[in-house]
C-alpha positions in Angstrom: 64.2 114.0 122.6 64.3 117.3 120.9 63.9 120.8 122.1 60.3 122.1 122.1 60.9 124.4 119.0 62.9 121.9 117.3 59.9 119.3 117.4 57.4 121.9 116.6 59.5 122.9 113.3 59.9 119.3 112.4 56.0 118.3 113.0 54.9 121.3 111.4 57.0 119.4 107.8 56.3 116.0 108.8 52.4 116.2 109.4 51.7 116.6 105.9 53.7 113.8 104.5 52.1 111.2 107.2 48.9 110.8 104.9 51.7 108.7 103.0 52.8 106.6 105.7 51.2 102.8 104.6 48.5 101.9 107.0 51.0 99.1 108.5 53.3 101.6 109.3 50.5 103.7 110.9 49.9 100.6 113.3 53.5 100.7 114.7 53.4 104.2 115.7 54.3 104.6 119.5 54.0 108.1 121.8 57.2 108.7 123.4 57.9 110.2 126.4 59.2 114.0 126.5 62.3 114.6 128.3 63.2 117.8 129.6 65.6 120.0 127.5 67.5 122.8 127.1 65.1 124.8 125.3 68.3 127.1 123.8 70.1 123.6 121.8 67.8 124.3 118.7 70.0 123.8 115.4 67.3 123.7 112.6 65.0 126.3 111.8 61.8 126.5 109.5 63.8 128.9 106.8 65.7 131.3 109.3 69.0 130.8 111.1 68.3 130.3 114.4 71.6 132.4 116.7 74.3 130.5 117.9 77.9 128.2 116.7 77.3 126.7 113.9 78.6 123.4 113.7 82.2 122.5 113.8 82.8 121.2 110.3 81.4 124.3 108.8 83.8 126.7 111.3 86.4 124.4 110.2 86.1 125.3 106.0 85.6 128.8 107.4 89.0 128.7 109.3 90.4 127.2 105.9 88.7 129.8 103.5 89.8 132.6 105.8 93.7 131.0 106.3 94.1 131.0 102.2 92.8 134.9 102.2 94.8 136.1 104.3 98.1 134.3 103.5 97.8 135.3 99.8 97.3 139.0 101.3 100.2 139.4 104.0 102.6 137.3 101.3 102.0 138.1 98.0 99.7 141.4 98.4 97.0 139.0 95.9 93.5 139.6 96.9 91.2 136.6 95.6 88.6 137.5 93.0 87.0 134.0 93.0 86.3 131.1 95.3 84.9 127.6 95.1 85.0 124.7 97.4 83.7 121.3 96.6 83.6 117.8 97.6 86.4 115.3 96.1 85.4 112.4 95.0 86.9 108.7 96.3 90.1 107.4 94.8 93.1 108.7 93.2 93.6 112.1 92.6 96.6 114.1 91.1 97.2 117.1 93.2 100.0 120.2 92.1 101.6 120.1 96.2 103.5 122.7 97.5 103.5 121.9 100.9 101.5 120.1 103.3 100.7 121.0 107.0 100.3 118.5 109.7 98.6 119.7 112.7 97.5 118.4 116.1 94.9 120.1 118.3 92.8 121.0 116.2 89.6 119.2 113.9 92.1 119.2 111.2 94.9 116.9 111.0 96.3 116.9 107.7 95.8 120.1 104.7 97.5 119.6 101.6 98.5 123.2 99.7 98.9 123.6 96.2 99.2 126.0 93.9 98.9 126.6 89.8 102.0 128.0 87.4 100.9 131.2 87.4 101.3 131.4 91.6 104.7 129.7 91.3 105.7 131.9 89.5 104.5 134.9 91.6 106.1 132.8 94.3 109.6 132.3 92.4 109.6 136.4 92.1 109.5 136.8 95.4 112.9 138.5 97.2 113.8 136.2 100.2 112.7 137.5 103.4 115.0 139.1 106.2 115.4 135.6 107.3 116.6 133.9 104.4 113.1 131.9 103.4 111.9 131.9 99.8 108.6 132.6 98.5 107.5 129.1 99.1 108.6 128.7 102.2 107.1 132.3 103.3 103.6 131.5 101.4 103.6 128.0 103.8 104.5 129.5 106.9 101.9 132.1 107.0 98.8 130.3 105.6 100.2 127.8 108.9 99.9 130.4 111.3 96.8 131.9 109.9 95.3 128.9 110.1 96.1 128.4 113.7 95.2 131.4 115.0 91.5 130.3 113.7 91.9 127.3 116.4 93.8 129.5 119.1 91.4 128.5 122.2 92.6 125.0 121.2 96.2 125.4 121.7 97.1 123.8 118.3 100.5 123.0 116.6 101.6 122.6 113.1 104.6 121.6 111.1 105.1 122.1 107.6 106.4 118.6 105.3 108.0 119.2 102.2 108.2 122.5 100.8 108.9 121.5 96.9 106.3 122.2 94.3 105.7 118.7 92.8 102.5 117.0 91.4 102.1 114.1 93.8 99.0 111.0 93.7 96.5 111.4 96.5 94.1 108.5 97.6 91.1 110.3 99.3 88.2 108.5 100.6 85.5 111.0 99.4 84.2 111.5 103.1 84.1 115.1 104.0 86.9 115.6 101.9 87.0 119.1 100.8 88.5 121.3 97.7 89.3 125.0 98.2 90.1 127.0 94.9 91.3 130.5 95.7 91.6 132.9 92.9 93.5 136.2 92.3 93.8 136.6 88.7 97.7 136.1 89.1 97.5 132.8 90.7 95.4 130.0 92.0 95.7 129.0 95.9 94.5 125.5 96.3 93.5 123.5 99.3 92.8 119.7 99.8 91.6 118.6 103.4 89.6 116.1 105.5 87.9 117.4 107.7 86.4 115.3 110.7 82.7 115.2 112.1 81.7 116.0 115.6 80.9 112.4 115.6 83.9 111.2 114.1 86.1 113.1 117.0 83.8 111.8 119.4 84.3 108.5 118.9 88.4 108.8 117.9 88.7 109.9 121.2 86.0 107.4 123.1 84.1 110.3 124.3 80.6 110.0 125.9 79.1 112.8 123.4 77.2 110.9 121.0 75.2 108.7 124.2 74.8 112.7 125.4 73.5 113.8 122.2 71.4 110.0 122.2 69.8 110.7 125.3 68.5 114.3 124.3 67.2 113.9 120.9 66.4 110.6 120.1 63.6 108.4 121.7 64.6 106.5 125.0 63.6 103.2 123.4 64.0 103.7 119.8 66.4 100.6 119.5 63.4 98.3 120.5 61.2 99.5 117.6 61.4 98.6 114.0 60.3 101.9 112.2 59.9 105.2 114.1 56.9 107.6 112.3 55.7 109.8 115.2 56.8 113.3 114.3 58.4 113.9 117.5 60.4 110.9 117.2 61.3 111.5 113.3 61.9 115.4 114.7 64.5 114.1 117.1 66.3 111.9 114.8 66.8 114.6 112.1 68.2 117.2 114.6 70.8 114.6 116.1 72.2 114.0 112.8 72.3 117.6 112.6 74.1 118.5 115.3 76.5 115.3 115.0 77.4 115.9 112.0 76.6 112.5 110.8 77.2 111.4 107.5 74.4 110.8 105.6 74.6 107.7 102.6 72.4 108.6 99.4 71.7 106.0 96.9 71.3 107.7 93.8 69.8 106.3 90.8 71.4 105.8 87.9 69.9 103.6 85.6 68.9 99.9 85.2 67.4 99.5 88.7 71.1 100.8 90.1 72.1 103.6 92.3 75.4 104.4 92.9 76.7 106.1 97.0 77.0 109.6 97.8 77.7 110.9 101.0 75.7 114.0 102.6 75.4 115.9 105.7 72.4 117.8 107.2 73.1 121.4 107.5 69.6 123.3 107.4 65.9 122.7 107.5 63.7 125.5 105.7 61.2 125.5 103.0 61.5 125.6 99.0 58.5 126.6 96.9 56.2 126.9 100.3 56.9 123.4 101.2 59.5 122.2 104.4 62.4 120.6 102.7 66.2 119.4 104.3 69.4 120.8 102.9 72.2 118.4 102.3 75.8 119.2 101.6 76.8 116.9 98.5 77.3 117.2 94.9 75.9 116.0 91.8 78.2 117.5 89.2 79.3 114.0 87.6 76.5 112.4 85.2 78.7 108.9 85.5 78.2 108.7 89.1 74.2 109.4 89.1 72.4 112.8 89.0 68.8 112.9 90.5 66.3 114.2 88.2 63.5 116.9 89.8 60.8 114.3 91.9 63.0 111.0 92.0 63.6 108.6 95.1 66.6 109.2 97.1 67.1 106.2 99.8 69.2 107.4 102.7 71.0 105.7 105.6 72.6 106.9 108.7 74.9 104.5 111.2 73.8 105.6 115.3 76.1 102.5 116.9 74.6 99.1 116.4 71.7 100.5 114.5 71.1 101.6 111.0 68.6 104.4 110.0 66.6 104.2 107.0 64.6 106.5 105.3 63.3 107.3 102.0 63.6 111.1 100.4 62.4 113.0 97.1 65.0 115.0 95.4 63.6 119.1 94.6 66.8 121.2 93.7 70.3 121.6 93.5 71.1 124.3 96.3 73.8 126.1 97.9 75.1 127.3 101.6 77.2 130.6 102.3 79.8 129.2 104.1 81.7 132.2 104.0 81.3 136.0 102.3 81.6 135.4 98.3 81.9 131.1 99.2 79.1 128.3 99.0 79.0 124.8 99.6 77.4 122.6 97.1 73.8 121.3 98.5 70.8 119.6 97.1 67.1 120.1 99.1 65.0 116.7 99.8 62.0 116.5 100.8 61.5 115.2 105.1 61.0 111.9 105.4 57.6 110.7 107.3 59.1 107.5 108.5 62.0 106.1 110.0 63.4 102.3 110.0 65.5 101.1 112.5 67.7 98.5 111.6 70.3 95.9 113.1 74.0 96.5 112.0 77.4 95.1 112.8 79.6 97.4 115.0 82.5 95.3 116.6 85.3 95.2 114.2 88.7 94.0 115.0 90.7 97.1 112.7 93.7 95.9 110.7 95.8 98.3 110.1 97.7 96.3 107.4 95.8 93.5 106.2 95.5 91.5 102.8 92.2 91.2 101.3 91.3 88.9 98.7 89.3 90.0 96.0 87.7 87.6 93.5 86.4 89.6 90.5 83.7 88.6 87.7 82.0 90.4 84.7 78.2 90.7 85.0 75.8 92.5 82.4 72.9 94.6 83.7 71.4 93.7 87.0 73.7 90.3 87.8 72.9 88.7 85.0 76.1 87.4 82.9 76.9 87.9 79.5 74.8 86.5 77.0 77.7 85.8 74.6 79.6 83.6 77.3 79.5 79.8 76.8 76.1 78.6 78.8 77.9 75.4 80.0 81.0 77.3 81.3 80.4 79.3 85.2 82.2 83.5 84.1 86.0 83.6 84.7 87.0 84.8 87.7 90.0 86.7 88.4 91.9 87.0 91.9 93.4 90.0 93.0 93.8 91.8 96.6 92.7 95.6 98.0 94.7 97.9 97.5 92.2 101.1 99.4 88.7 100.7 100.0 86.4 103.7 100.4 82.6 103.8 101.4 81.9 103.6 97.8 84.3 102.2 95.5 87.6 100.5 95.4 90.9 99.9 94.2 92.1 96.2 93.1 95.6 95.3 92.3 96.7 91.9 91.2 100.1 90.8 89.1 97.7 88.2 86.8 98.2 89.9 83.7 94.2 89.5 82.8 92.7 91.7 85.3 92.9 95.0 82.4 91.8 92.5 79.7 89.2 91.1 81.7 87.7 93.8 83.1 87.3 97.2 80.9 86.0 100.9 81.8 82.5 100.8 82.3 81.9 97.1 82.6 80.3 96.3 85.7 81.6 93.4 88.0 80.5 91.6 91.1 83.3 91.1 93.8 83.9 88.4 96.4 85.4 90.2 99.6 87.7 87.7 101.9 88.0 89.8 105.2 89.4 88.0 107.6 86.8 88.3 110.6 84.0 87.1 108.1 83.3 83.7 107.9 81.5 84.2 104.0 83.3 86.4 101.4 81.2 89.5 101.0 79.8 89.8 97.8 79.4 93.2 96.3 78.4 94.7 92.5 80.6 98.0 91.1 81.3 99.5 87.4 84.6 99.8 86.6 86.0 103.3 86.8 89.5 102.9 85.6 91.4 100.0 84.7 95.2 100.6 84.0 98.7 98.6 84.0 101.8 99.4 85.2 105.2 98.3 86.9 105.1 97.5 90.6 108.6 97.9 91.1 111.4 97.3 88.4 110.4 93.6 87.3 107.0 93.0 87.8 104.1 94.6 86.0 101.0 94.9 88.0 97.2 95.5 86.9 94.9 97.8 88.5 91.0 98.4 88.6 89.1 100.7 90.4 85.6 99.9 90.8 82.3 102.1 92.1 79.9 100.6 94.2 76.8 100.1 92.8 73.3 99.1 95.1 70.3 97.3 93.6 67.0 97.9 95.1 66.5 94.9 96.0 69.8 93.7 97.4 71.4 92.9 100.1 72.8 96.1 102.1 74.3 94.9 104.6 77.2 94.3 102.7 77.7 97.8 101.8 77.2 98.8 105.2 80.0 96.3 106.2 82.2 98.3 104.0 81.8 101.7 105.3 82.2 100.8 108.8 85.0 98.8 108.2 86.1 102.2 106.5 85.2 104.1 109.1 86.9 101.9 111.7 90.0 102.0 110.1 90.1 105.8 109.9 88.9 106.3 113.2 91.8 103.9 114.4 94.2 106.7 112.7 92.9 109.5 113.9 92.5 108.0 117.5 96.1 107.1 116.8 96.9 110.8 115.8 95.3 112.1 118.9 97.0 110.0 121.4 100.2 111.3 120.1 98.9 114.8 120.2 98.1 114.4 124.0 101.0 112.8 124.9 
C-alpha cells in the first residue's frame, strides 16, 4: 500500500467525492491491511513538488530538450528562442529526416532528427570541420554525444543512420511518442522519439519491478475484489500508476454516444480552483478526434497484468507541466476518481512478429446501425482486406480489391472483423475513417488503403479494444526486449 503521506494526500481528495459512490458500491468496500513502507517513496503531492527524481520518462524529454540546445549552440552558435513538445498522434506521418540515432543503454532506442530549410541551409554554410565532416554530419554527431552524456551512469552507445536530408514516411503508434520543435529564428531543430515507460522496460526486460511496485502500493488482495472504493486502496492505485509510468486510456466523447482513445499518463496530483484534481499528460488539440468540454465524463482504463482498472473522471482544464526552463508538456486536470473496478483481462499472447491479419470491413451509420438507403433485403457489402499496422487506437488496412476507396470514404464510420490467429471468433471492432487513399504496391499492382480510428460506444463490448492494445503492446515489448538482448550481449 502507499506511503503514509501519500494515502493521507489521496484521502484528503477522495473523501469528498465518496458521498457519490452508489450505495451498492458502498456495500463492497473492504479495510485493507497497512503494510509497512518507506515513508521517503512519496511521488504525488497535494499542489507542491514533493524533493526527489522525477520519473524517468520526464528525465528522458529533459535529456532530449537539453541534447537539441546544446548541439545547436557548440555547432551552429544558434540559441533557441522558442520551444514546444507535443504528443504525435497514431499513423503515418511525414517527417523532414536528417539523421536518425540509434542507441542502446539507455530509455531511448530510436530519435529521429530533422530539421526545416532555413537550418539546412545554415547547415550547408557551414565550413567542414578539421576532420573533413560537413555541417550535417557535425550537427548529428554532437546532438549524439550531447545526448549521451545525459545517460552517462548508464554506459550508453549510439550510431548515427543516414546522414541525408530527405522527407521520409513514419508510422508511429501514438504511445508516448513525443515532438520536440526547437527554434532559433534561423532554423528549426526538430525531434521525433518514443520514449518507453518504467513499466514498459520493466517488463522488456522480465524484471520483477512492477510485482515490487504491486506489493507496496496496491492492496494485497485487490485481484479478488470487483471494485476497490476505500480511499487508501483508491490512494495506492493512483500513486503506482504514477510511479510506473502507466499509460492511462481516455475515452473521450465525441458525439453520437461515441468516444474516441487517447492515451495519458499521471504526472501530478494538486488542486485547481480549491478542489484536489490529477494532471494527465495528453492533448486535445484535434476537434476530429474528440475534445472534452468543461464538466464532461472521461472513462479511464489502466492494464496491471491480468487485470484491468476502471474508473470514471470529470474533465476541469486544459493544463500544462514545465518539463524544462521555457518548455511544457501538454496536460488536462480531472477530477480523482472515488471508485475503482477491477476487471478480468487477457494477458498471454503468443507475439507474431510477421503475421497476416484479415480484415473484413463494412459501412455503418451512427451507432451500428446501417444505412437507411441500402436495400432492406440485402446484408451491407463487405470488403476484405489485411493489417497493414495496428496501434492502440486506430489502424491501417490495405487490400488490392479495387473497392475498398469507393466503398469506404473519409469520415464514414465502419465496423471491422479482426481474424487473429490465436482467436477462435473474429474480433469485432467500430472506427471512422481517417484517410482513404490508392496507390501502386509495386510496379503492376495498384493497392487501396484505409486508415481507420477506433471508436468505443458506451455500451459496448471493451474487451475487444483491450485485445488490441495489448496485442500492441506485446508486439512492441517483443522489439524492445529484442533490442535489449542485443544491447547486453
Amino acid at each position: 500500500m502507499a506511503g503514509d503521506s501519500d494515502i493521507r494526500n489521496f484521502q484528503n481528495m477522495i473523501i469528498p467525492f465518496n458521498s457519490q459512490v452508489s450505495s451498492q458500491f458502498e456495500q463492497l468496500s473492504i479495510k485493507f491491511p497497512r503494510r509497512k513502507v518507506d515513508k521517503q517513496k512519496v511521488l504525488l503531492s497535494d499542489g507542491t513538488h514533493v524533493p526527489g527524481k522525477r520519473t524517468m520518462l520526464l528525465e528522458t524529454l529533459k535529456a532530449l530538450n537539453q541534447a537539441g540546445t546544446e548541439a545547436l549552440r557548440s555547432t551552429l552558435g544558434l540559441e533557441v528562442s522558442n520551444r514546444e513538445v507535443s504528443l504525435a498522434r497514431e499513423g503515418r506521418r511525414s517527417f523532414s529526416s536528417l539523421v536518425a540515432l540509434r542507441i542502446k543503454g539507455c530509455p531511448l532506442q530510436l530519435v529521429h532528427v530533422g530539421g526545416d530549410d532555413l537550418l539546412l541551409e545554415k547547415l550547408a554554410q557551414m565550413p567542414p570541420d578539421p576532420g573533413g565532416q560537413k555541417g550535417l554530419d557535425v550537427l548529428a554527431a554532437g546532438f549524439l554525444s550531447h545526448l549521451l552524456e545525459k545517460f552517462d551512469d548508464r554506459h550508453p552507445r549510439g550510431t548515427l543512420e543516414g546522414t541525408q536530408p530527405s522527407p521520409i514516411t513514419l508510422h508511429t503508434r501514438g504511445l508516448r511518442t513525443f515532438e520536440f520543435k526547437l527554434d532559433t529564428g534561423q532554423g528549426q531543430l526538430l525531434l521525433l522519439a518514443e520514449v518507453p515507460s518504467r513499466a514498459e522496460m520493466a517488463i522488456a526486460k522480465g524484471s520483477e519491478y512492477l510485482t515490487s511496485m504491486e506489493s507496496i502500493y496496491l492492496p494485497g488482495d485487490w485481484r479478488h475484489h470487483d471494485h476497490l472504493v476505500d480511499p487508501e486502496a483508491v490512494a495506492g492505485v493512483l500513486t503506482f500508476l504514477r510511479k510506473t509510468e502507466s499509460d492511462i486510456y481516455l475515452e473521450i466523447p465525441v458525439g453520437d454516444g461515441m468516444s474516441t482513445i487517447n492515451s495519458g499518463l499521471l504526472v501530478e496530483a494538486g488542486t485547481h480552483e480549491d478542489r484536489p484534481v490529477l494532471k494527465i499528460v495528453t492533448d486535445f488539440t484535434d476537434p476530429s478526434r474528440g475534445v472534452p468540454t468543461n464538466g464532461s465524463m472521461v472513462v479511464a482504463s489502466v492494464g496491471v497484468g491480468d487485470r484491468s482498472l476502471g474508473f470514471e473522471l470529470v474533465y476541469l482544464a486544459p493544463a500544462a507541466m514545465e518539463l524544462d526552463s521555457g518548455i511544457e508538456l501538454p496536460c488536462a486536470l480531472f477530477t480523482v476518481p472515488s471508485s475503482i473496478e477491477v476487471g478480468q483481462r487477457r494477458r498471454t499472447f503468443r507475439v507474431p512478429l510477421a503475421e497476416m491479419i484479415r480484415v473484413e470491413v463494412e459501412s455503418v451509420l451512427g451507432q451500428g446501425e446501417v444505412s437507411p438507403w441500402a436495400d432492406p433485403g440485402l446484408p451491407p457489402e463487405v470488403i476484405e482486406g489485411r493489417l497493414a499496422d495496428l496501434s492502440f487506437s486506430g489502424a491501417r488496412i490495405i487490400s488490392e480489391h479495387s473497392r475498398l476507396c469507393s466503398c469506404f470514404q473519409k469520415d464514414g464510420r465502419v465496423r471491422c472483423r479482426l481474424y487473429f490467429s490465436d482467436m477462435e471468433e473474429p474480433l469485432q471492432v467500430m472506427g471512422v475513417i481517417r484517410r482513404s487513399t490508392a496507390g501502386l504496391a509495386d510496379r503492376n499492382q495498384w493497392q487501396d488503403e484505409i486508415g481507420i480510428e477506433f471508436l468505443v460506444s458506451p455500451d459496448g463490448d471493451r474487451s475487444a479494444q483491450d485485445y488490441v492494445r495489448q496485442f500492441v503492446l506485446e508486439l512492441q515489448r517483443a522489439k524492445l526486449a529484442q533490442r535489449l538482448q542485443v544491447t547486453g550481449s
